[in-house]
MDTraj code that builds the backbone (N, CA, C; nanometers):
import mdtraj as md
import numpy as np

residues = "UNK UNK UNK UNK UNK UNK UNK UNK UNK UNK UNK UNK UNK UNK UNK UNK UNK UNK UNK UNK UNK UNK UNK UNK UNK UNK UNK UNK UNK UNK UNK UNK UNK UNK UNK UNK UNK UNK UNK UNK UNK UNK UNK UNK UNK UNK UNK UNK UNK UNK UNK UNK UNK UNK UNK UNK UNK UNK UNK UNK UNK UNK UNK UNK UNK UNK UNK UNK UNK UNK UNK UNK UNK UNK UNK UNK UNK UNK UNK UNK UNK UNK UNK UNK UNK UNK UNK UNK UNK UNK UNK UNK UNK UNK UNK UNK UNK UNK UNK UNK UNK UNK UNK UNK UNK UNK UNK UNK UNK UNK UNK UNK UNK UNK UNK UNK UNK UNK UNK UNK UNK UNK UNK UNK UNK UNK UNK UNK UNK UNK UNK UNK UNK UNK UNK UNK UNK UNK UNK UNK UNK UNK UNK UNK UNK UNK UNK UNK UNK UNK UNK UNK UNK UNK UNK UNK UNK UNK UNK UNK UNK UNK UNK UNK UNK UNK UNK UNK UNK UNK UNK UNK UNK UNK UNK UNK UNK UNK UNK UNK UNK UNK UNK UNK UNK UNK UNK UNK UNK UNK UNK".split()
xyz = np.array([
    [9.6114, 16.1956, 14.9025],
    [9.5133, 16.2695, 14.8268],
    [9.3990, 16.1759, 14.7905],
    [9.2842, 16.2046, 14.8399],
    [9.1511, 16.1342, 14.7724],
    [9.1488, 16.1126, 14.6521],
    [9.0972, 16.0046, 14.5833],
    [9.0463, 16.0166, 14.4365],
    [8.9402, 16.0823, 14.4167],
    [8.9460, 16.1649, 14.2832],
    [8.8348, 16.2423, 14.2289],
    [8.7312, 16.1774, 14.1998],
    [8.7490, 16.0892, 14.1690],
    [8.5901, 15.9664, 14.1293],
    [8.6371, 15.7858, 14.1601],
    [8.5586, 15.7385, 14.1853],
    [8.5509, 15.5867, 14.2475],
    [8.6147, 15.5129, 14.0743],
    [8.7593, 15.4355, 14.1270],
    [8.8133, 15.3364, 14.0215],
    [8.7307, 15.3003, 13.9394],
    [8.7195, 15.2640, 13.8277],
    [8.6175, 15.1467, 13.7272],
    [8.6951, 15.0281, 13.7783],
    [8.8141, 15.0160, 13.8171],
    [8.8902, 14.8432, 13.8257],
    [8.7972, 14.8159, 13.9234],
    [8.7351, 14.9342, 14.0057],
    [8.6836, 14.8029, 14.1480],
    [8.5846, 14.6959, 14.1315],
    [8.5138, 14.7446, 14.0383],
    [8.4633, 14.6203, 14.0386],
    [8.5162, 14.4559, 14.0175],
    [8.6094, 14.4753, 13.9399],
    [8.6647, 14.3770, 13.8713],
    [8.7185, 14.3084, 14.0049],
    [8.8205, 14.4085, 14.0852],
    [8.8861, 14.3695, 14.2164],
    [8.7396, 14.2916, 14.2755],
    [8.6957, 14.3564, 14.3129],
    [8.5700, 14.3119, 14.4183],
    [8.4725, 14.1597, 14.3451],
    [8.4851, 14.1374, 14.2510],
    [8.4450, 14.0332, 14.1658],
    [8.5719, 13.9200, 14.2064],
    [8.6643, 13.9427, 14.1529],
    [8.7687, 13.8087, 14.2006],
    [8.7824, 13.7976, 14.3173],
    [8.7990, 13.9126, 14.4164],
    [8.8023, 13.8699, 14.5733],
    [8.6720, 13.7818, 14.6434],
    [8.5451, 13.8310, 14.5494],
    [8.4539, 13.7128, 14.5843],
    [8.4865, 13.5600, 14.5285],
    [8.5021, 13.5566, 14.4221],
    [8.5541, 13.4801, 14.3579],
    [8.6447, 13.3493, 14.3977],
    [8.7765, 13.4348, 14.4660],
    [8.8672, 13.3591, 14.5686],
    [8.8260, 13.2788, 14.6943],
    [8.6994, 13.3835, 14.7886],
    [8.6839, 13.3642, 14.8759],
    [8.5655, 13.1713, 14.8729],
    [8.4869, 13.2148, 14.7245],
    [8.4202, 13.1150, 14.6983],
    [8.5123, 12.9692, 14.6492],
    [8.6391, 12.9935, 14.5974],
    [8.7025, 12.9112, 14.5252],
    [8.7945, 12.8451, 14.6549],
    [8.8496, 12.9161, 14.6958],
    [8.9070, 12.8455, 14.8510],
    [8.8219, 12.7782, 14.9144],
    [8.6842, 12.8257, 14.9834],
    [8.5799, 12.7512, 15.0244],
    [8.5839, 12.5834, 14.9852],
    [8.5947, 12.6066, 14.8120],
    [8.5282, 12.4993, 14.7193],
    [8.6268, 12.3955, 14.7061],
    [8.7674, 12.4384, 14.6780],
    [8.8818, 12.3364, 14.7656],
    [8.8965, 12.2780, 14.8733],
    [8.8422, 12.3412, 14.9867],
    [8.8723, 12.2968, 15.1184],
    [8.7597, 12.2202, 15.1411],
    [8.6320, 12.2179, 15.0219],
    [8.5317, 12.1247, 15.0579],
    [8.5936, 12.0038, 15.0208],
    [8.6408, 12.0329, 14.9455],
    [8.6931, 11.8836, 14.8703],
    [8.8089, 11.8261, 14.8882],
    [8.8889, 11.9340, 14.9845],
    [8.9972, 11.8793, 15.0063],
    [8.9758, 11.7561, 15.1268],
    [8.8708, 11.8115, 15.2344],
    [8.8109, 11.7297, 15.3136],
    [8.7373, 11.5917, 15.2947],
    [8.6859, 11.5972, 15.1321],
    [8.6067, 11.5329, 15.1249],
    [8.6087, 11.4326, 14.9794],
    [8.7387, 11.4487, 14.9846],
    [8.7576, 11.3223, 14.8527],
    [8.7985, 11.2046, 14.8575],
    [8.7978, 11.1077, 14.8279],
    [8.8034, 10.9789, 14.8414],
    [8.8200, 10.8979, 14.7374],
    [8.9012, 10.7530, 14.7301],
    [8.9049, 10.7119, 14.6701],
    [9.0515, 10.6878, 14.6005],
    [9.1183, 10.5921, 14.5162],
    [9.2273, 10.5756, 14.4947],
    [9.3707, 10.6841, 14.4653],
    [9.2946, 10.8289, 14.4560],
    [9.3968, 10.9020, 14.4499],
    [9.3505, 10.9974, 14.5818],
    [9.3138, 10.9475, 14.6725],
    [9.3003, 11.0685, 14.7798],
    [9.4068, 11.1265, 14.8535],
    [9.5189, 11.0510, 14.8736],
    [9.6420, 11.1198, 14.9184],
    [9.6692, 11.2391, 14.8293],
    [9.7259, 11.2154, 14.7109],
    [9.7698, 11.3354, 14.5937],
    [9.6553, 11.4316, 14.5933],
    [9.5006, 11.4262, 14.5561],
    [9.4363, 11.4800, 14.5482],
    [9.3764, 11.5722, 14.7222],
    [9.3866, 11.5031, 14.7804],
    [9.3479, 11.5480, 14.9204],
    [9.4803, 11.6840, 14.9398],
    [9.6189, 11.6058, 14.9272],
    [9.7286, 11.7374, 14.9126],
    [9.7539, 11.8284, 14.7839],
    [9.6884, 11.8058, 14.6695],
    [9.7173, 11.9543, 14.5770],
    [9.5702, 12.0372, 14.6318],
    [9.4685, 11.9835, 14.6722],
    [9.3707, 12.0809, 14.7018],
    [9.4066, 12.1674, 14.7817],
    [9.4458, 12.0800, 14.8860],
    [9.5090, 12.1841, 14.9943],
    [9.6010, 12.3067, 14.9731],
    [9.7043, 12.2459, 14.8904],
    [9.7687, 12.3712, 14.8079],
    [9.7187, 12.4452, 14.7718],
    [9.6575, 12.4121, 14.6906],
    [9.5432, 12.4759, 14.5835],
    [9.4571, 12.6439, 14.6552],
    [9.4040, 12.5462, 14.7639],
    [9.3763, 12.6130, 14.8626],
    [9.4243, 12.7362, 14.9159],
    [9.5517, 12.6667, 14.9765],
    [9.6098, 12.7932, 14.9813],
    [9.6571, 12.9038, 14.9306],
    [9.7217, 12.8743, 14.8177],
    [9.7139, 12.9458, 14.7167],
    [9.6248, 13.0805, 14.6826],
    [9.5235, 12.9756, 14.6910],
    [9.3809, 13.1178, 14.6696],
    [9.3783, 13.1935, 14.7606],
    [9.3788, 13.1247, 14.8756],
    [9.3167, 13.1995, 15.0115],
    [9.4408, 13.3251, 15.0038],
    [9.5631, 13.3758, 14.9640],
    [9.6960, 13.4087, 14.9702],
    [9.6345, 13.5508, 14.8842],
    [9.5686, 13.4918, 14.7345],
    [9.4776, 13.6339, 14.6792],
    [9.3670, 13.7309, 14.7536],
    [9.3104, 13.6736, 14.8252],
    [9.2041, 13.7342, 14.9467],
    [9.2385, 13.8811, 14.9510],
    [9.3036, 13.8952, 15.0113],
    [9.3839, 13.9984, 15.1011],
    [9.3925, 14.1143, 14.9583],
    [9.5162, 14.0794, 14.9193],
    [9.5379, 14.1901, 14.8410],
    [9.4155, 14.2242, 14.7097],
    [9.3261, 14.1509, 14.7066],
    [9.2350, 14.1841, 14.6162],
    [9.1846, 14.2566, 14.7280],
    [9.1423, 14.2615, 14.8193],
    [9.0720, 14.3667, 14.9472],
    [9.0991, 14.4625, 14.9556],
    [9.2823, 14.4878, 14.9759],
    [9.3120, 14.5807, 14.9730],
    [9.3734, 14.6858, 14.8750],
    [9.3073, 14.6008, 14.7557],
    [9.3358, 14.7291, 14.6028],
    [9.2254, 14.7827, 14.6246],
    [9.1173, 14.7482, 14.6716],
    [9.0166, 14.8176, 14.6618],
    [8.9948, 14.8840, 14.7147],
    [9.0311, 14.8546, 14.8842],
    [9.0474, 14.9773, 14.9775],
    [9.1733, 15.1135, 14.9271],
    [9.2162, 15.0798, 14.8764],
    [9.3425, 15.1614, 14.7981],
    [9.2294, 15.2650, 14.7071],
    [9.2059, 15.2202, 14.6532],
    [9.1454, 15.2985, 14.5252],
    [8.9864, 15.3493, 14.5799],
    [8.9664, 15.3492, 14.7050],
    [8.8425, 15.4007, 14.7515],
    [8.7213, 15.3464, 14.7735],
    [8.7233, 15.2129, 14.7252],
    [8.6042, 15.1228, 14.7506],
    [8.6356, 15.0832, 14.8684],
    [8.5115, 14.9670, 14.8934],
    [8.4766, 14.9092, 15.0004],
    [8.5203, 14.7876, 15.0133],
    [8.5770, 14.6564, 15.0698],
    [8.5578, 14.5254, 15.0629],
    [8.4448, 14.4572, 15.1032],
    [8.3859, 14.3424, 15.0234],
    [8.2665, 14.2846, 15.0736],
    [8.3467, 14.2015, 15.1477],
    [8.2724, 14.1044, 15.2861],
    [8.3207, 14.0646, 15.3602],
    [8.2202, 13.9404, 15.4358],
    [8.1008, 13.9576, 15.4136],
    [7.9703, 13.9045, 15.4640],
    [7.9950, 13.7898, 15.3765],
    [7.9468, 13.6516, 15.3940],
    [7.9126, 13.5643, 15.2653],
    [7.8141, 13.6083, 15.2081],
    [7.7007, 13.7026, 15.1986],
    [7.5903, 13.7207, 15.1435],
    [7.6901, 13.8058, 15.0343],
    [7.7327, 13.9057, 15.0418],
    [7.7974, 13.9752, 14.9657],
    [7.9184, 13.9030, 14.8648],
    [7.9327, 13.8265, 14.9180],
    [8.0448, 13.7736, 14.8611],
    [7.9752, 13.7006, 14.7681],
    [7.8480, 13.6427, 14.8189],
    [7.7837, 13.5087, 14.6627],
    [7.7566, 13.6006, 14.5894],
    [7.6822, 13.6771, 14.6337],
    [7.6675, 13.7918, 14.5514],
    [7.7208, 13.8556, 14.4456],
    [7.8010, 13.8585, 14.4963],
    [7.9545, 13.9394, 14.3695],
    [8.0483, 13.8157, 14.3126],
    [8.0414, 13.6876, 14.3265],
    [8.1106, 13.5812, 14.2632],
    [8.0139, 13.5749, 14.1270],
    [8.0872, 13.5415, 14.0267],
    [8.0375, 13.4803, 13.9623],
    [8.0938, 13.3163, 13.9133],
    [8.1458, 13.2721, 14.0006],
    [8.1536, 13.0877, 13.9632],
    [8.0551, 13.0325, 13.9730],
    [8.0232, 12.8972, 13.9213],
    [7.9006, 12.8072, 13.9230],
    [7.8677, 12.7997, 14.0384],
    [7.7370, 12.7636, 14.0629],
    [7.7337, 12.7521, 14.2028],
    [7.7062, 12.6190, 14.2320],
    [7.7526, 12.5664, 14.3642],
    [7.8031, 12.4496, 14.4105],
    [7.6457, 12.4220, 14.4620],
    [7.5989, 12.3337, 14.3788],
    [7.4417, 12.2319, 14.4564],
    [7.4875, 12.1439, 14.5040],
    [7.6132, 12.0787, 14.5677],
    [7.6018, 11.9827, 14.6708],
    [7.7613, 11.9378, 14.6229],
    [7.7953, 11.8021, 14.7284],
    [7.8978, 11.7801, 14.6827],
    [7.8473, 11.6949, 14.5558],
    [8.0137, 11.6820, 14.4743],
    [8.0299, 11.6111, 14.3133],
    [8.0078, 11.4860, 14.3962],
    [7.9571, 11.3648, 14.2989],
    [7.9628, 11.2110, 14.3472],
    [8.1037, 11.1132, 14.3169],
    [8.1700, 11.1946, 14.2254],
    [8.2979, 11.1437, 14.1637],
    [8.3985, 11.2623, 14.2038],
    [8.5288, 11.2254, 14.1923],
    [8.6662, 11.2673, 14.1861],
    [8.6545, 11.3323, 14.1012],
    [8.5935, 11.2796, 13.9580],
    [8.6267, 11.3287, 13.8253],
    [8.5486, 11.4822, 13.8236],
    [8.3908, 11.4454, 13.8496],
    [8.3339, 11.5495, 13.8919],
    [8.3983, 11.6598, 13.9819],
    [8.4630, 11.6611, 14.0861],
    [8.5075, 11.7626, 14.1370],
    [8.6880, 11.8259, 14.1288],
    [8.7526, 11.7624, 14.0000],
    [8.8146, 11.8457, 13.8986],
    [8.7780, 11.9203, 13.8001],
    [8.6648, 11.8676, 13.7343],
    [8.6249, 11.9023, 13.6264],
    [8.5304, 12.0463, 13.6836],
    [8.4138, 12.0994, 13.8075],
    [8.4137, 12.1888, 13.8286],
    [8.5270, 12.2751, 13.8946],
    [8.6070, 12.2179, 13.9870],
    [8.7683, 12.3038, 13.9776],
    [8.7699, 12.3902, 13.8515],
    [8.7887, 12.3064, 13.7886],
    [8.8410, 12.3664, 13.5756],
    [8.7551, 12.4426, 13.5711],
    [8.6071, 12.4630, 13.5858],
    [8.5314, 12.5619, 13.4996],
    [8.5468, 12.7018, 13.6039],
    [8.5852, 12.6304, 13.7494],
    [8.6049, 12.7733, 13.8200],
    [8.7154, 12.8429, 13.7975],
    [8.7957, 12.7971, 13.7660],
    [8.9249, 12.8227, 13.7791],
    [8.9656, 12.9300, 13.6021],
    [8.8559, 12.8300, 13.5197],
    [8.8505, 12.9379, 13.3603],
    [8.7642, 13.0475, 13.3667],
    [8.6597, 13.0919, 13.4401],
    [8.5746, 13.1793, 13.4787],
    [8.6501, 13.2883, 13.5565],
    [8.7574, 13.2395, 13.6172],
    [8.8423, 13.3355, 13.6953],
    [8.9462, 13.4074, 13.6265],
    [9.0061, 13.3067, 13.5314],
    [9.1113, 13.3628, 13.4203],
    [9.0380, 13.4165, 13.3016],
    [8.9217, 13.4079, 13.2847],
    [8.8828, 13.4956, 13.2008],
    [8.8064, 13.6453, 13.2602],
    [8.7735, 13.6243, 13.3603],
    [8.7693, 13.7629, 13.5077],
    [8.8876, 13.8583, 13.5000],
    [9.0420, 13.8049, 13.4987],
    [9.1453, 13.8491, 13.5240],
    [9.2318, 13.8692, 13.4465],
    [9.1724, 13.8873, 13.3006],
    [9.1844, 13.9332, 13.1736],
    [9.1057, 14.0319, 13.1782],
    [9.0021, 14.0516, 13.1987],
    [8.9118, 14.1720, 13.1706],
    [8.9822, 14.2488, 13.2944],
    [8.9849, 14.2265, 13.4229],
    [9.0714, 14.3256, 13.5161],
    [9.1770, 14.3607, 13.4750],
    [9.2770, 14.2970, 13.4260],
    [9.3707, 14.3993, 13.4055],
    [9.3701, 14.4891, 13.2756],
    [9.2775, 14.4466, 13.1124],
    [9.2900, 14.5558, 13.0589],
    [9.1960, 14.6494, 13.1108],
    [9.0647, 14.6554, 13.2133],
    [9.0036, 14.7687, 13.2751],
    [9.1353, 14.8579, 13.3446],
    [9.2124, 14.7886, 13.3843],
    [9.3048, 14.8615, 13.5131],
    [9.4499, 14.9017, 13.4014],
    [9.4554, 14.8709, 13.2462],
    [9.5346, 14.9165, 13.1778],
    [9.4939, 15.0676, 13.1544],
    [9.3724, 15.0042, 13.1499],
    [9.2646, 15.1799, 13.0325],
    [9.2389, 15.2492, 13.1159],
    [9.2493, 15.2432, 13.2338],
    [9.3058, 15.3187, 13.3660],
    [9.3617, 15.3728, 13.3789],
    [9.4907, 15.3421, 13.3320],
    [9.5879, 15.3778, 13.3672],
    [9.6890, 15.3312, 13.5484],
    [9.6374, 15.2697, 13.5865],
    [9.6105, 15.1867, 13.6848],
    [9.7303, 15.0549, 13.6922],
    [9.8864, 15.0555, 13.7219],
    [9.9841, 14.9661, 13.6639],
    [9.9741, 14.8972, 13.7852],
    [9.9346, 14.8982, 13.9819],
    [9.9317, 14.8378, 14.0460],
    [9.8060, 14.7277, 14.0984],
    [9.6412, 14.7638, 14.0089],
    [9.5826, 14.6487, 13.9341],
    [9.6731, 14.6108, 13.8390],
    [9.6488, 14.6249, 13.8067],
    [9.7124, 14.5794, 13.6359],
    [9.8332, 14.4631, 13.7112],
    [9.9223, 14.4720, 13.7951],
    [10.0328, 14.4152, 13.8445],
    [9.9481, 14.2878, 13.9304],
    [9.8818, 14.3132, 14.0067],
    [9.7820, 14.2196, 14.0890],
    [9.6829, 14.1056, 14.0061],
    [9.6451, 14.1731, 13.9085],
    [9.5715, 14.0464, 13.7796],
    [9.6699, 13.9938, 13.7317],
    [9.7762, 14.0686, 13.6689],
    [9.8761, 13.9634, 13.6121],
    [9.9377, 13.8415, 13.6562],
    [9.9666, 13.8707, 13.8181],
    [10.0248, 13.8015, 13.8921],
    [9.9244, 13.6443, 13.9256],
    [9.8198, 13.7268, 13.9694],
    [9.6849, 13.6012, 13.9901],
    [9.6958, 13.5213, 13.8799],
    [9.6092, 13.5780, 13.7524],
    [9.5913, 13.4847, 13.6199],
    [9.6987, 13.3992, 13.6099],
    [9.8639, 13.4252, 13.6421],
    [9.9628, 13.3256, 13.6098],
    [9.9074, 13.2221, 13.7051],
    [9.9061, 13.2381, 13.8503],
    [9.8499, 13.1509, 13.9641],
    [9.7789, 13.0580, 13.8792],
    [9.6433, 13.1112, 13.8557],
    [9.5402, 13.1057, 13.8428],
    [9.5477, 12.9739, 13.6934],
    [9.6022, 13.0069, 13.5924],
    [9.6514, 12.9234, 13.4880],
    [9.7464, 12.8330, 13.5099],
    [9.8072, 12.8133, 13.6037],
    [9.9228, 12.6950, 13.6433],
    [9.8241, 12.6207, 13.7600],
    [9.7542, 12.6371, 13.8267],
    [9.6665, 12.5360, 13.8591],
    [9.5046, 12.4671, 13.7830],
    [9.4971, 12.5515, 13.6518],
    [9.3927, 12.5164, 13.6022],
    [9.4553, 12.4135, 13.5188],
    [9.6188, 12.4328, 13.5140],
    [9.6608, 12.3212, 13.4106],
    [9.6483, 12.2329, 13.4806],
    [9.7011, 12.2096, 13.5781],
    [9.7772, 12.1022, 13.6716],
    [9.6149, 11.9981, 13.7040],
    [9.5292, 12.0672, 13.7349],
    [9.3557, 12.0183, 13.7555],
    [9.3514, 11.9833, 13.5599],
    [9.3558, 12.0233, 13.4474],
    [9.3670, 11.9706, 13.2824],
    [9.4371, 11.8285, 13.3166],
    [9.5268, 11.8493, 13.3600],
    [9.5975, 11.7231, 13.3339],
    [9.5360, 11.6118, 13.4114],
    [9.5359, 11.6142, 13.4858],
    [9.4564, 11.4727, 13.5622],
    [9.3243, 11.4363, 13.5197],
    [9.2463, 11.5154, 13.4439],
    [9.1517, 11.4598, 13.3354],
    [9.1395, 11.4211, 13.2262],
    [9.3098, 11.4808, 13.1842],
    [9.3624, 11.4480, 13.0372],
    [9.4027, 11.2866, 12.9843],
    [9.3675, 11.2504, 12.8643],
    [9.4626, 11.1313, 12.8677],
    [9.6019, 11.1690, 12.7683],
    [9.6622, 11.1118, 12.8249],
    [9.8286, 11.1369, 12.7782],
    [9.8214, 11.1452, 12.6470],
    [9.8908, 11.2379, 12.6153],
    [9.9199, 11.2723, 12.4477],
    [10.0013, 11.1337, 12.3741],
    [9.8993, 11.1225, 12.2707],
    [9.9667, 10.9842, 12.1656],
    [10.0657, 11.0125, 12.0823],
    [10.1666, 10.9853, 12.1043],
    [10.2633, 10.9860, 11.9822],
    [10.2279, 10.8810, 11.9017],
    [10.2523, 10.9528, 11.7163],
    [10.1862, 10.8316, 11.6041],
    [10.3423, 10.7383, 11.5904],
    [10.3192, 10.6836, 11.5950],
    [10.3873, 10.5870, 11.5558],
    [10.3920, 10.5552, 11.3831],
    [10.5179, 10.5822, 11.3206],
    [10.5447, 10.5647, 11.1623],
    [10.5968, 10.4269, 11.1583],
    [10.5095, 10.3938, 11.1059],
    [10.5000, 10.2593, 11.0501],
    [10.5973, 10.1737, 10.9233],
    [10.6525, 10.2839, 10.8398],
    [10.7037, 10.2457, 10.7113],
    [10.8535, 10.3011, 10.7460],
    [10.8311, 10.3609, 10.8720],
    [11.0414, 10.3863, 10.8713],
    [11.0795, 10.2413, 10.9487],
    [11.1735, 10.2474, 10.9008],
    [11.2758, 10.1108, 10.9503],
    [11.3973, 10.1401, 11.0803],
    [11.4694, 10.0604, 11.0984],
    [11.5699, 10.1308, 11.2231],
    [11.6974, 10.1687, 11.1589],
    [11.7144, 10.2623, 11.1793],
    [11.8204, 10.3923, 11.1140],
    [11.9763, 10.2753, 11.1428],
    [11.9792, 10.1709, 11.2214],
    [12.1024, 10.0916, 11.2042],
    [12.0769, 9.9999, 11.1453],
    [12.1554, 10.0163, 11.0374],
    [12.1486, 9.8817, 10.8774],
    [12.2452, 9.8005, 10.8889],
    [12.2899, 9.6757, 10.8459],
    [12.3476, 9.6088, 10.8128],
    [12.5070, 9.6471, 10.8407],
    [12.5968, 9.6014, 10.8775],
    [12.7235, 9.6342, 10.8384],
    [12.7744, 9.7690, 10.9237],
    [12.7000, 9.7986, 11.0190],
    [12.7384, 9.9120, 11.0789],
    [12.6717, 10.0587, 10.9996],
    [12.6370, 10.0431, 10.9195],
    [12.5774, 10.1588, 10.8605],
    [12.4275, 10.1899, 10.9077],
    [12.4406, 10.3532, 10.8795],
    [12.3227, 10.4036, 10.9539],
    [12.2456, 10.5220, 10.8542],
    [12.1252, 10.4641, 10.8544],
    [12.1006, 10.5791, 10.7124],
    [11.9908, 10.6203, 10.8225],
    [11.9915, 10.7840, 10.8029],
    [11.8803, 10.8709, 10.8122],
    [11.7646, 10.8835, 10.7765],
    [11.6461, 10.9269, 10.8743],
    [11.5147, 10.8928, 10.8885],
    [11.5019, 10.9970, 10.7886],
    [11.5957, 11.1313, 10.7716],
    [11.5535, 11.2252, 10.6902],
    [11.5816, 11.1714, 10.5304],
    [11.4612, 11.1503, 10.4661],
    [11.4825, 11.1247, 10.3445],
    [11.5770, 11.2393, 10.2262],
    [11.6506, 11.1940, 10.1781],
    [11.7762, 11.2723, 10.1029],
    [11.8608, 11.3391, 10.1867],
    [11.8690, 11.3458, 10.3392],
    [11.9603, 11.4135, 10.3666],
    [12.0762, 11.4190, 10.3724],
    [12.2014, 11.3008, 10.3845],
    [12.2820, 11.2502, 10.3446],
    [12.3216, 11.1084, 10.2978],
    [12.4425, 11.0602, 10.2570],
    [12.4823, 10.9485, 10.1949],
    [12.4710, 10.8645, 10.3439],
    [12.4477, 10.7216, 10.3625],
    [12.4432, 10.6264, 10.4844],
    [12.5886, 10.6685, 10.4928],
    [12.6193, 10.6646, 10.6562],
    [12.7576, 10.6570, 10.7047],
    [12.7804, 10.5019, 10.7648],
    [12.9159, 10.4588, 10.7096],
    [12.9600, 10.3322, 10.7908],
    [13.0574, 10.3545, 10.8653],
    [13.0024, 10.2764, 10.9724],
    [13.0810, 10.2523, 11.1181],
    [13.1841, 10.1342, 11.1094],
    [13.3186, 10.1045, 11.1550],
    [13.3792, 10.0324, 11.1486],
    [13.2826, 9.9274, 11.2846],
    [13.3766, 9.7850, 11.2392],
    [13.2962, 9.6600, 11.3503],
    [13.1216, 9.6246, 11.3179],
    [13.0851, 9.5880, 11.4131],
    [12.9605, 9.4790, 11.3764],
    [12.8303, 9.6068, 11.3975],
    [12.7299, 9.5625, 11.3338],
    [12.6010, 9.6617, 11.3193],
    [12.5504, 9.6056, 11.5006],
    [12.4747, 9.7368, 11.5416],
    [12.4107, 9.7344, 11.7164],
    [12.2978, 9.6034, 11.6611],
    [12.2731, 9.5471, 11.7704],
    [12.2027, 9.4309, 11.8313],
    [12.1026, 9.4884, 11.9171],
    [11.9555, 9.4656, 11.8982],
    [11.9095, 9.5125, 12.0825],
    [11.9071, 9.3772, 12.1632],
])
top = md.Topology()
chain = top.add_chain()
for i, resn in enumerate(residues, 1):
    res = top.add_residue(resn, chain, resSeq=i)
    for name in ("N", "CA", "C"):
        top.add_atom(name, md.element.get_by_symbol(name[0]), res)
traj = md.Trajectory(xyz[None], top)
């Protein structure tokens, strides 16, 4: 049975499928083209990365053909309907071409939030199933690209606790008042 009127999700569909098509592109530029002390690791998660995206293509195409739209398919159409930054050349650094990864990759998860509650208020549960699925994608590689720009989380270091093994085998707790020190029979640990 035809639909009575053209989806509202399509757009949204037709926005990330450009989206993908630009974001795969933008990996495989860089997967080709990075250099430098981490180019093994980095040369192989792009590639992943890559693939990954390229894997959304398809079925963003064909929700749309589902629901009565069209797929764009041309690159003209496709820049067209992306909205990620657009790439003026290659980055000169590594760092540089994670760090636009990240902003494409948050431009997309915030794309695929608005698709699926359009495709909720729809009524629409097989968008709705297709954004959900992406955005998880989509957020487990924007982390994985966070982290390699991140610097490692500091644990503080408490300064005024002492080492919980005392004298004599006894061991008093870091938790202040929580119980009486317990003693251990034999000699207190050594490091």
């Amino acid at each position: 049975m035809p639909r009575v009127r053209p989806s509202p999700v399509i757009p949204h569909l037709a926005r990330e499928q450009a989206n993908a098509v630009e974001l795969y592109l933008q990996y495989k530029g860089y997967h080709w083209n990075v250099a430098g002390p981490w180019f093994r690791d980095l040369h192989l998660l792009f590639d992943e990365h890559a693939g990954t995206v390229f894997e959304m293509i398809d079925p963003l195409a064909e929700r749309q053909r589902m629901l009565g739209g069209a797929a764009a398919y041309t690159l003209e159409s496709v820049h067209r309907a992306s909205t990620l930054p657009r790439e003026t050349g290659l980055p000169s650094t590594t760092r540089e071409m994670l760090e636009r990864l990240l902003a494409a990759h948050r431009v997309i998860i915030e794309g695929m939030h608005e698709g699926f509650k359009a495709a909720e208020h729809d009524g629409d549960p097989g968008s709705a199933d297709v954004f959900a699925r992406f955005v998880q994608a989509h957020e487990k590689m924007e982390w994985f690209l966070r982290e390699l720009v991140s610097e490692p989380p500091q644990i503080p270091e408490d300064t005024t606790r002492t080492s919980p093994v005392g004298e004599k085998g006894t061991f008093t707790s870091p938790l202040a008042g929580s119980h009486p020190p317990t003693t251990f029979p034999g000699h207190p640990l050594t490091s």
